[in-house]
Biopython code that builds the backbone (N, CA, C, O; Angstrom):
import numpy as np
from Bio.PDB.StructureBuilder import StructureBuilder

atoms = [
    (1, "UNK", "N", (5.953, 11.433, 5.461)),
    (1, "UNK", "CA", (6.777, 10.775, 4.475)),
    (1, "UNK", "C", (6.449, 9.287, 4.397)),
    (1, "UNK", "O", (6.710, 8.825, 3.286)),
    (2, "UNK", "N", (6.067, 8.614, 5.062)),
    (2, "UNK", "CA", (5.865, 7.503, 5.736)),
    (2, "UNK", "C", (4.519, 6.841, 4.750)),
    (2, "UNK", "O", (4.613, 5.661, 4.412)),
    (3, "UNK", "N", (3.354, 7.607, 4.340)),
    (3, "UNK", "CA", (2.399, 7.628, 3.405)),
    (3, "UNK", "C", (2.493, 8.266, 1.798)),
    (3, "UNK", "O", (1.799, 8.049, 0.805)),
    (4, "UNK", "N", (3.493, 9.011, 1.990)),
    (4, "UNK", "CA", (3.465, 9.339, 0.416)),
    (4, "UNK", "C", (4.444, 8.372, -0.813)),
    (4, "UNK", "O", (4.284, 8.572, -2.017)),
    (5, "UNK", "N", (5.359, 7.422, -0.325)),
    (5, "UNK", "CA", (5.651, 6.853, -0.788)),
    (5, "UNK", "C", (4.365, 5.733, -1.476)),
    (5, "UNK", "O", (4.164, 5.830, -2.687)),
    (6, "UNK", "N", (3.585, 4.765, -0.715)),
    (6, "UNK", "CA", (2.963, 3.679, -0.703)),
    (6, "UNK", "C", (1.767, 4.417, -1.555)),
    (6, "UNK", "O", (1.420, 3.767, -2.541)),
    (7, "UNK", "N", (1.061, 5.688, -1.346)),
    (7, "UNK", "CA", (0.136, 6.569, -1.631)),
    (7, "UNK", "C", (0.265, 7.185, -2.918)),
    (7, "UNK", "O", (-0.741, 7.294, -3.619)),
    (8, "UNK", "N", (1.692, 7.721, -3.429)),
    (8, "UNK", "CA", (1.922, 7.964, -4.161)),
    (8, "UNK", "C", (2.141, 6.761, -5.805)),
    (8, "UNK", "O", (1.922, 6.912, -7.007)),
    (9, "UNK", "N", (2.637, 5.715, -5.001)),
    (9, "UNK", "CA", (2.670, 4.496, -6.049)),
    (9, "UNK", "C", (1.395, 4.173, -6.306)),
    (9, "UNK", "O", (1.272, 3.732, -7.449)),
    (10, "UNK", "N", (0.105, 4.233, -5.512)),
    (10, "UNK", "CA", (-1.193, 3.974, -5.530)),
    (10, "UNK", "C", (-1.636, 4.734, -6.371)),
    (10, "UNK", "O", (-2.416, 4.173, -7.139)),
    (11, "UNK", "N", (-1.466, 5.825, -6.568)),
    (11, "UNK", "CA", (-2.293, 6.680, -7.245)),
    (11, "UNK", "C", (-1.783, 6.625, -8.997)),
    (11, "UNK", "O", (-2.535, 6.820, -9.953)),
    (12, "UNK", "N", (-0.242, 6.289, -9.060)),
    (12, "UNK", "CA", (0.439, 5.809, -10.177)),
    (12, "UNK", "C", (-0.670, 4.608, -10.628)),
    (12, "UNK", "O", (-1.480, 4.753, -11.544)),
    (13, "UNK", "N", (-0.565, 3.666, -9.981)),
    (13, "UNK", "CA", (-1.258, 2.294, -10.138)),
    (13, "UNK", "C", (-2.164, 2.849, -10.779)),
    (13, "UNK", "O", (-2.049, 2.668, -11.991)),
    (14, "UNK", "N", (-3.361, 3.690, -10.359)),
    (14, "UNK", "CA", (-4.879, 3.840, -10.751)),
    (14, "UNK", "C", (-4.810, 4.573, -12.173)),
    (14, "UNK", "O", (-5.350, 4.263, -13.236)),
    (15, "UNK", "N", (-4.076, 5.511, -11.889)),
    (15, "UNK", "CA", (-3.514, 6.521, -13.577)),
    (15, "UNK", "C", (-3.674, 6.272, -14.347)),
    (15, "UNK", "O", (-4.339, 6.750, -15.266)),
    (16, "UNK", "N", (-2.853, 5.045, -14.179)),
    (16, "UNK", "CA", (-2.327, 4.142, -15.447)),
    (16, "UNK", "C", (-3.019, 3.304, -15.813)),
    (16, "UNK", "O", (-3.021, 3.049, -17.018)),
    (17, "UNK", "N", (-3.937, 2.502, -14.837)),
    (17, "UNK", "CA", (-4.879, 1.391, -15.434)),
    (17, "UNK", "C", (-5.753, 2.324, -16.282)),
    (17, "UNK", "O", (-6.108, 2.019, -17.420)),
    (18, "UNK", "N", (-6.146, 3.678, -15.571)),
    (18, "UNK", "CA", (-7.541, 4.676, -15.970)),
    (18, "UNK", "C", (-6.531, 4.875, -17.709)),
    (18, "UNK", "O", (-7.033, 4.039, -18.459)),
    (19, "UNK", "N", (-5.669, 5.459, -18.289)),
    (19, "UNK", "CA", (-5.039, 6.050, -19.133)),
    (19, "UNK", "C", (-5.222, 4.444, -19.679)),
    (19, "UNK", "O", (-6.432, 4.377, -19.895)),
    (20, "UNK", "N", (-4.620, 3.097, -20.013)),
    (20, "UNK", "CA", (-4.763, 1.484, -20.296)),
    (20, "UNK", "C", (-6.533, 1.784, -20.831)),
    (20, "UNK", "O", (-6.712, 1.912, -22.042)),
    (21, "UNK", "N", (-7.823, 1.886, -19.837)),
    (21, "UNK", "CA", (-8.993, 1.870, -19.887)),
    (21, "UNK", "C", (-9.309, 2.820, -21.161)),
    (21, "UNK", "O", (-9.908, 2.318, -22.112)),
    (22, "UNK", "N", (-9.021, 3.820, -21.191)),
    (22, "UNK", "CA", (-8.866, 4.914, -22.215)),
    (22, "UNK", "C", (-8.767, 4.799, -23.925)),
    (22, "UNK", "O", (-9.428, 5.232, -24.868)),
    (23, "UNK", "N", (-7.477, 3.910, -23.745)),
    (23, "UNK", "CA", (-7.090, 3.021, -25.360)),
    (23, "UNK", "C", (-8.138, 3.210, -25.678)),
    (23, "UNK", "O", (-8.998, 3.576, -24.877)),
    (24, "UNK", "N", (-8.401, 2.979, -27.156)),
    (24, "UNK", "CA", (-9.518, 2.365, -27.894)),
    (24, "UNK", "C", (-8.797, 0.782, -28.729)),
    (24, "UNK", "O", (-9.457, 0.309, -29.654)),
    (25, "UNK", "N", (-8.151, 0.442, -28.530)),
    (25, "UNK", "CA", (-7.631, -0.797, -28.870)),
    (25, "UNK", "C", (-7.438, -1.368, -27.828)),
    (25, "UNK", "O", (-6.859, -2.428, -28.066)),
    (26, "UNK", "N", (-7.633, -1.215, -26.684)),
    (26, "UNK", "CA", (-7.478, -2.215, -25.485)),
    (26, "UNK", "C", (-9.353, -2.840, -25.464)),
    (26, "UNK", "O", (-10.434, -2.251, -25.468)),
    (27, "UNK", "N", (-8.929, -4.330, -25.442)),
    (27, "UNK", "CA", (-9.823, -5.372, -25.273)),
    (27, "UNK", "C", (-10.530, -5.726, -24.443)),
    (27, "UNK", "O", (-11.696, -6.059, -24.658)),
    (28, "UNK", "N", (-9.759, -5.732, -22.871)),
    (28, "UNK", "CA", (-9.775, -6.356, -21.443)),
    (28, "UNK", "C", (-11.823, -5.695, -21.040)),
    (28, "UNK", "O", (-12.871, -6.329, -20.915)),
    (29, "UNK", "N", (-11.562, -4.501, -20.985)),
    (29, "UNK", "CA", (-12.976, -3.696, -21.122)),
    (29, "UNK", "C", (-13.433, -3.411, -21.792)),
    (29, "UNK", "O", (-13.480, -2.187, -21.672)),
    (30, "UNK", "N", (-14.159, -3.832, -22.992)),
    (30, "UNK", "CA", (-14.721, -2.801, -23.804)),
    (30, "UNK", "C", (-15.893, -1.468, -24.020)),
    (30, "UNK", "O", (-16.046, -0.534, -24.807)),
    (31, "UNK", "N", (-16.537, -1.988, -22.888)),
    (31, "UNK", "CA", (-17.781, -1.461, -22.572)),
    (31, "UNK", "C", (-17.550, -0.179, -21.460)),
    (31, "UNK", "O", (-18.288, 0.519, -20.765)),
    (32, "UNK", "N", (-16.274, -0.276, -21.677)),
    (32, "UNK", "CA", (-15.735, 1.052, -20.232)),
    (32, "UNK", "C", (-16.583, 2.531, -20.604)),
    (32, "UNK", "O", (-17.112, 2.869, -21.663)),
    (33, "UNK", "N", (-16.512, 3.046, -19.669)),
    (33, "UNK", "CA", (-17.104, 4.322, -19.428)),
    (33, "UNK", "C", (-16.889, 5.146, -20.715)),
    (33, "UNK", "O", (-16.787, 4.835, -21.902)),
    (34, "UNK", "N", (-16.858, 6.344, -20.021)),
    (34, "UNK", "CA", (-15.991, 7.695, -20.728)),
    (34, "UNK", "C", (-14.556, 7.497, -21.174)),
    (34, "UNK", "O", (-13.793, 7.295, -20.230)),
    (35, "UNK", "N", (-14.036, 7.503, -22.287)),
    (35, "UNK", "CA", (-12.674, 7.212, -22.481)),
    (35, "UNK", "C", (-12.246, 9.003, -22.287)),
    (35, "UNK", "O", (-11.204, 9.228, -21.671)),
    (36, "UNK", "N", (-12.998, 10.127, -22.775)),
    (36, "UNK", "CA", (-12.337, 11.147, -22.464)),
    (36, "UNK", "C", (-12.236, 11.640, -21.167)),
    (36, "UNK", "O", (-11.631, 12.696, -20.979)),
    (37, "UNK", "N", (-12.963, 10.762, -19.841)),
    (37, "UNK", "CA", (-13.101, 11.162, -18.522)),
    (37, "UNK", "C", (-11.977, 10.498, -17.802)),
    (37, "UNK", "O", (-11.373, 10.940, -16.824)),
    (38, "UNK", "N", (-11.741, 9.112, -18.574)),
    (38, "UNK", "CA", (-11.044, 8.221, -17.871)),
    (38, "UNK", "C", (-9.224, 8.635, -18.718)),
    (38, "UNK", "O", (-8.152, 8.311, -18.206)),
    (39, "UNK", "N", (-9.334, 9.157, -19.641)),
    (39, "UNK", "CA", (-8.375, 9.684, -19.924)),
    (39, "UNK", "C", (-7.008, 10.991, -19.033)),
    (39, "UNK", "O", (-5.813, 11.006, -18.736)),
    (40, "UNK", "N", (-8.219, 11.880, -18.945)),
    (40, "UNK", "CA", (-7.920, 12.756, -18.313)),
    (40, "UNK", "C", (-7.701, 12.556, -16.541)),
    (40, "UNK", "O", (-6.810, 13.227, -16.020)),
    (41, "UNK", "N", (-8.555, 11.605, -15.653)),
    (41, "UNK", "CA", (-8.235, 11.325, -14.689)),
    (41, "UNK", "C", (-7.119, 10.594, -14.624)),
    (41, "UNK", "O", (-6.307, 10.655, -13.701)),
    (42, "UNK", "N", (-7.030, 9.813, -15.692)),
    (42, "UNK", "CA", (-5.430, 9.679, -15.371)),
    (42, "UNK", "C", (-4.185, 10.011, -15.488)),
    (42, "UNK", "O", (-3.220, 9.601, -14.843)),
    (43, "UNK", "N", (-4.245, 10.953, -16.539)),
    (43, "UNK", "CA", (-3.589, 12.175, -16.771)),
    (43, "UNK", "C", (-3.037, 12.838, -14.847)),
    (43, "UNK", "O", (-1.911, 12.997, -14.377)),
    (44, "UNK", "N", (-4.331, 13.042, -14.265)),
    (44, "UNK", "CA", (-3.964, 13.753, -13.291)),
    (44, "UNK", "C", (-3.750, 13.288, -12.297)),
    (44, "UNK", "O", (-3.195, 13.873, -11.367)),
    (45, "UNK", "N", (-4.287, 11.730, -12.283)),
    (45, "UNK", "CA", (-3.619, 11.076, -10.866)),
    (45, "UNK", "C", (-2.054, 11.056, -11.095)),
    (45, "UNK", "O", (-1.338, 11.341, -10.135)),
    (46, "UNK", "N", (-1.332, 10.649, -12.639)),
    (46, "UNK", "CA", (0.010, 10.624, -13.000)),
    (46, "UNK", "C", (0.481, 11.754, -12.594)),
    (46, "UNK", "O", (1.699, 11.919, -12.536)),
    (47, "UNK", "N", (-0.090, 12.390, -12.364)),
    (47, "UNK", "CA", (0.533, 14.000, -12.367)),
    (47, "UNK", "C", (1.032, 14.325, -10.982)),
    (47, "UNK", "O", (2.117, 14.784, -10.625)),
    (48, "UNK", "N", (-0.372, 13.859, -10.073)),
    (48, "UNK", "CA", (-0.412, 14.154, -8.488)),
    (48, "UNK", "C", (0.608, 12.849, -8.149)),
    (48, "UNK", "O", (1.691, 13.166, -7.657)),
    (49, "UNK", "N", (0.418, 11.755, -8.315)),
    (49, "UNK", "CA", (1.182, 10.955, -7.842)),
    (49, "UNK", "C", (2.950, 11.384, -7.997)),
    (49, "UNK", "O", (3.808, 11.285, -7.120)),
    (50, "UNK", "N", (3.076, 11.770, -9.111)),
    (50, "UNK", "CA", (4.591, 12.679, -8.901)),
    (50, "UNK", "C", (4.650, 13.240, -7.949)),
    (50, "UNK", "O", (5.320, 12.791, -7.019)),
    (51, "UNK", "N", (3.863, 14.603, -7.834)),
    (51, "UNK", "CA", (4.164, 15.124, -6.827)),
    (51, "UNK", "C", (3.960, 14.966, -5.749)),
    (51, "UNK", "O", (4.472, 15.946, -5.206)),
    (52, "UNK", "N", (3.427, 14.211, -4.834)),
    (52, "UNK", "CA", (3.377, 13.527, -4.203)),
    (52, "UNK", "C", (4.347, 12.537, -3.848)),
    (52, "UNK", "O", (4.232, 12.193, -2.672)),
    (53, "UNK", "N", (5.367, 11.902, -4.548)),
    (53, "UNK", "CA", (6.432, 11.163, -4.386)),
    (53, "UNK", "C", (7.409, 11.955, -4.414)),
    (53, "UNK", "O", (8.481, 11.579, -3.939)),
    (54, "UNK", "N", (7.281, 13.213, -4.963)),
    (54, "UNK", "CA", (8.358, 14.179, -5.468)),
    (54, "UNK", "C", (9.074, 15.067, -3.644)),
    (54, "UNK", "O", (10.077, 15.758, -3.466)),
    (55, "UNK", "N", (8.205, 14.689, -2.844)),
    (55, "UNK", "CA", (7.779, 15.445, -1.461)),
    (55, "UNK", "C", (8.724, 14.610, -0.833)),
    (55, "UNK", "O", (9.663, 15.197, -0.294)),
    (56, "UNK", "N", (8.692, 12.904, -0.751)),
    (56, "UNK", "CA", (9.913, 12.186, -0.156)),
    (56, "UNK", "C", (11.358, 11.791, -1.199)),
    (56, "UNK", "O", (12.467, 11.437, -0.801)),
    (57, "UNK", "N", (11.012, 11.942, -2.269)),
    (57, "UNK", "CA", (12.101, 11.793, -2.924)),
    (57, "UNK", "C", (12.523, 12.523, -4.161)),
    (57, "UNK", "O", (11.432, 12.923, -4.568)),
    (58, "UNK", "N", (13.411, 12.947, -5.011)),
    (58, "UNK", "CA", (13.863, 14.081, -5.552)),
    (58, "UNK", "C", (12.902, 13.888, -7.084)),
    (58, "UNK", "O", (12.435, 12.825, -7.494)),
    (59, "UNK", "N", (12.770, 15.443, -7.837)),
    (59, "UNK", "CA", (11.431, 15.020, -8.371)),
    (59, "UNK", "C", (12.129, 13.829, -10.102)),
    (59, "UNK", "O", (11.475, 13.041, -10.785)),
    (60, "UNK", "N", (13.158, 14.112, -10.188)),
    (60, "UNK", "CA", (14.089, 12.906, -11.281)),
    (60, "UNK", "C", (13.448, 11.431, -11.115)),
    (60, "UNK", "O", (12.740, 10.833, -11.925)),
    (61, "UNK", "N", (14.017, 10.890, -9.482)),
    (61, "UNK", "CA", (12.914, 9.828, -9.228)),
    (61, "UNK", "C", (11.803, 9.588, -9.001)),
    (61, "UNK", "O", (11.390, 8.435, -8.873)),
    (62, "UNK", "N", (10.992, 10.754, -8.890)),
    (62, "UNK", "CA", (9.299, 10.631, -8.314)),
    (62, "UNK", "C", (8.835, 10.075, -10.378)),
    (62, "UNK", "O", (8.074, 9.302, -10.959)),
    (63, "UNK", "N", (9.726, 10.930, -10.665)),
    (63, "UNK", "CA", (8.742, 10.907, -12.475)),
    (63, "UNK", "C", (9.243, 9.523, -12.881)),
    (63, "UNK", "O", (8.510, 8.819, -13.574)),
    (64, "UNK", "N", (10.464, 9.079, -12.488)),
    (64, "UNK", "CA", (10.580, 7.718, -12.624)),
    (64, "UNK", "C", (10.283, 6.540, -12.642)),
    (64, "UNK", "O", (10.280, 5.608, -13.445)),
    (65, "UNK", "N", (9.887, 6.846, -11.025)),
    (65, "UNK", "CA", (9.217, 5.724, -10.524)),
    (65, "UNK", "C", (7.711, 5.707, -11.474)),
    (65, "UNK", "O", (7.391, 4.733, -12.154)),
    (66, "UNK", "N", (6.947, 6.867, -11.379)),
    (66, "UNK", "CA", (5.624, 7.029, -11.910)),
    (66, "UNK", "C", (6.126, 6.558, -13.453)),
    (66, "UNK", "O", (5.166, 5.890, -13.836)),
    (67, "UNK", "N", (6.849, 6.556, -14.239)),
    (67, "UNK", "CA", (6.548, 6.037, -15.485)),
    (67, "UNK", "C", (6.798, 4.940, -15.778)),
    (67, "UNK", "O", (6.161, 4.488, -16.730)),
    (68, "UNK", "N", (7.866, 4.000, -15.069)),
    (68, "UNK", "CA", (8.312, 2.686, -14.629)),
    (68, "UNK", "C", (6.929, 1.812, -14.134)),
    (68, "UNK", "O", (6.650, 0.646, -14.414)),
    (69, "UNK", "N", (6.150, 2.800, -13.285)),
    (69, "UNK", "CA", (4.772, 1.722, -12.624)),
    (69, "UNK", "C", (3.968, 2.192, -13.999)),
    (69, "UNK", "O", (3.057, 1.446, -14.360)),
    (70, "UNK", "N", (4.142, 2.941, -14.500)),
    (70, "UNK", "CA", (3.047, 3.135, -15.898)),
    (70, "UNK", "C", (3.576, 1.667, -16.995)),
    (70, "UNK", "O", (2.934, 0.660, -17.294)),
    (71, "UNK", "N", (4.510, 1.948, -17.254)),
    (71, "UNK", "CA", (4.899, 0.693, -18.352)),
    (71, "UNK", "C", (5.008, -0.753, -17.702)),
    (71, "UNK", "O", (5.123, -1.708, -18.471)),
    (72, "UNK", "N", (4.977, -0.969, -16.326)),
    (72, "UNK", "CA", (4.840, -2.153, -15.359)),
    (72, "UNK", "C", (2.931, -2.238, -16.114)),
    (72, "UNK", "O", (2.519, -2.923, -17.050)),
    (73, "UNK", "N", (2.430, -1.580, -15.523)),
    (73, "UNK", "CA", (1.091, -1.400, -15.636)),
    (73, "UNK", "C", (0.286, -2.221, -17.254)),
    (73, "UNK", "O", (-0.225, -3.297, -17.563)),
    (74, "UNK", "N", (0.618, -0.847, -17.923)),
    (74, "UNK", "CA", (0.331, -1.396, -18.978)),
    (74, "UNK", "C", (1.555, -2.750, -20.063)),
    (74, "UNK", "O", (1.510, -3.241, -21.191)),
    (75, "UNK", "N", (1.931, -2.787, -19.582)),
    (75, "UNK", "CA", (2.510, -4.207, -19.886)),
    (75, "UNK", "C", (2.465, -5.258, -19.430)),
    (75, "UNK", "O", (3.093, -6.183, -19.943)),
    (76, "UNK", "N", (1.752, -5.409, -18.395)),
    (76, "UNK", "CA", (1.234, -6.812, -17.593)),
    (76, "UNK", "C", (-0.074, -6.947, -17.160)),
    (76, "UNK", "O", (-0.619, -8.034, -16.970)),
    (77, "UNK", "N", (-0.532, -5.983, -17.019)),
    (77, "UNK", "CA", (-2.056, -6.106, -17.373)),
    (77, "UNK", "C", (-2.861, -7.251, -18.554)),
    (77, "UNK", "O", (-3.606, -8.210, -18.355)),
    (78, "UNK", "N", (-2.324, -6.647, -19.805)),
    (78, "UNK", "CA", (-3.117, -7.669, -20.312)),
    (78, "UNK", "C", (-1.920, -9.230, -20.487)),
    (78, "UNK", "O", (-2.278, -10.182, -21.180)),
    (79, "UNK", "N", (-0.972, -9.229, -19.976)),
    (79, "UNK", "CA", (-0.301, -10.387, -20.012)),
    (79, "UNK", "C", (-1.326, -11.511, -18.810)),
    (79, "UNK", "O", (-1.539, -12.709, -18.994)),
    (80, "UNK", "N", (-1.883, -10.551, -17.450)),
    (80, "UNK", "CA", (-1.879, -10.916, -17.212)),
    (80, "UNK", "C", (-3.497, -11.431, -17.100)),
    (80, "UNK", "O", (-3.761, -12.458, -16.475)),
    (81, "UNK", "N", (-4.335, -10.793, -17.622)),
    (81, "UNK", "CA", (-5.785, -10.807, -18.099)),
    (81, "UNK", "C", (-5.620, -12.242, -19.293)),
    (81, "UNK", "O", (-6.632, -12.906, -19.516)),
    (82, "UNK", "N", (-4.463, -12.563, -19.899)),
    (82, "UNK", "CA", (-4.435, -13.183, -21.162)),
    (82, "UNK", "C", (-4.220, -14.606, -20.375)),
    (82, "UNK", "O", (-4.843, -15.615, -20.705)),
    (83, "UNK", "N", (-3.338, -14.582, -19.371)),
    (83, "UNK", "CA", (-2.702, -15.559, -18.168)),
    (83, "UNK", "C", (-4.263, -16.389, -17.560)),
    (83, "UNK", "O", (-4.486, -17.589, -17.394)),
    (84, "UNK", "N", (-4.861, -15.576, -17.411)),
    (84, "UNK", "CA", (-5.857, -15.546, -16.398)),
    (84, "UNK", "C", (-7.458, -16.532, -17.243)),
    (84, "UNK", "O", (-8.109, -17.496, -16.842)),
    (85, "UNK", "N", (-7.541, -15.816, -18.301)),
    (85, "UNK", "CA", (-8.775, -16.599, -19.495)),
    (85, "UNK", "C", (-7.757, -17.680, -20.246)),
    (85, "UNK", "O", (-8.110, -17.641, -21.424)),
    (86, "UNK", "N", (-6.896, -18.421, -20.148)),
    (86, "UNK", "CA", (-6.127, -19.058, -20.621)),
    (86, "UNK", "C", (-7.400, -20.636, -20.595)),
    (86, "UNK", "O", (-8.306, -21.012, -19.852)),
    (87, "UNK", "N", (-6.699, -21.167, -21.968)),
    (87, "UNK", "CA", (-7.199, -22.584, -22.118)),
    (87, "UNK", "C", (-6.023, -23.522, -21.957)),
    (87, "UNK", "O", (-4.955, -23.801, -22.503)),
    (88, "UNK", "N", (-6.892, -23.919, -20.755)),
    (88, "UNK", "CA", (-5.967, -25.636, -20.355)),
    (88, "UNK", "C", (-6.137, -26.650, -20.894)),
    (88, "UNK", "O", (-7.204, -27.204, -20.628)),
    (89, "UNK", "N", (-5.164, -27.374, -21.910)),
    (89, "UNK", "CA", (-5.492, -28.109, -23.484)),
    (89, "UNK", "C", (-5.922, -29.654, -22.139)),
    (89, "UNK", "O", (-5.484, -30.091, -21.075)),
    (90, "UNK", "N", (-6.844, -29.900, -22.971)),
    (90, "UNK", "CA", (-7.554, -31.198, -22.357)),
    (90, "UNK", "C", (-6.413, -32.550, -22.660)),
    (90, "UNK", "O", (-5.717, -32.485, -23.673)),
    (91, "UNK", "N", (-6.279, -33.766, -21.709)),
    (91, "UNK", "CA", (-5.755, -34.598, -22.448)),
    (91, "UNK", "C", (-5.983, -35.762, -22.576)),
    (91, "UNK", "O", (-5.338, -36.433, -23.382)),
]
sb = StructureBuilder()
sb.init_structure("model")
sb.init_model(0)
sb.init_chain("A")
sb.init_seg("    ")
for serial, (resi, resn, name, xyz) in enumerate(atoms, 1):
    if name == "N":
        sb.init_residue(resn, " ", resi, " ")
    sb.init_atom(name, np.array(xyz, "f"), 0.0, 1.0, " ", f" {name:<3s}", serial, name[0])
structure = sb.get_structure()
């Protein structure tokens, strides 16, 4: 129990960037791989990472948590890619 919590959010994490990578309107990468490879792997890490969280905690919150780190994910990602190439106005 002790690993599927931390393990299980990990694998959320990767899902979701892979499913983000996937877009065809996301910017951050354009040159990314397979969008139908990277699609589907994250399809199934989202999937395993449930169940996998679903093992220490009831499966209501395992899908929770996993869609909460999905919209964490893709909503600060490129906030924070945008944060990151930012122009510091000269003065």
């Amino acid at each position: 129990m002790l690993l599927q919590l931390p393990g299980g959010a990990a694998l959320a994490l990767v899902g979701a960037l892979l499913l983000y990578l996937s877009a065809s309107h996301q910017r951050l990468f354009p040159a990314f791989g397979s969008k139908v490879a990277a699609r589907g792997g994250g399809l199934l890490l989202l999937f395993v990472s449930a169940l996998l969280l679903s093992r220490a905690l009831s499966i209501t919150a395992a899908v929770f948590i996993v869609c909460m780190i999905a919209m964490a994910t893709w909503s600060l990602l490129p906030l924070l890619f945008a944060w990151l190439r930012r122009e510091t106005p000269s003065k």
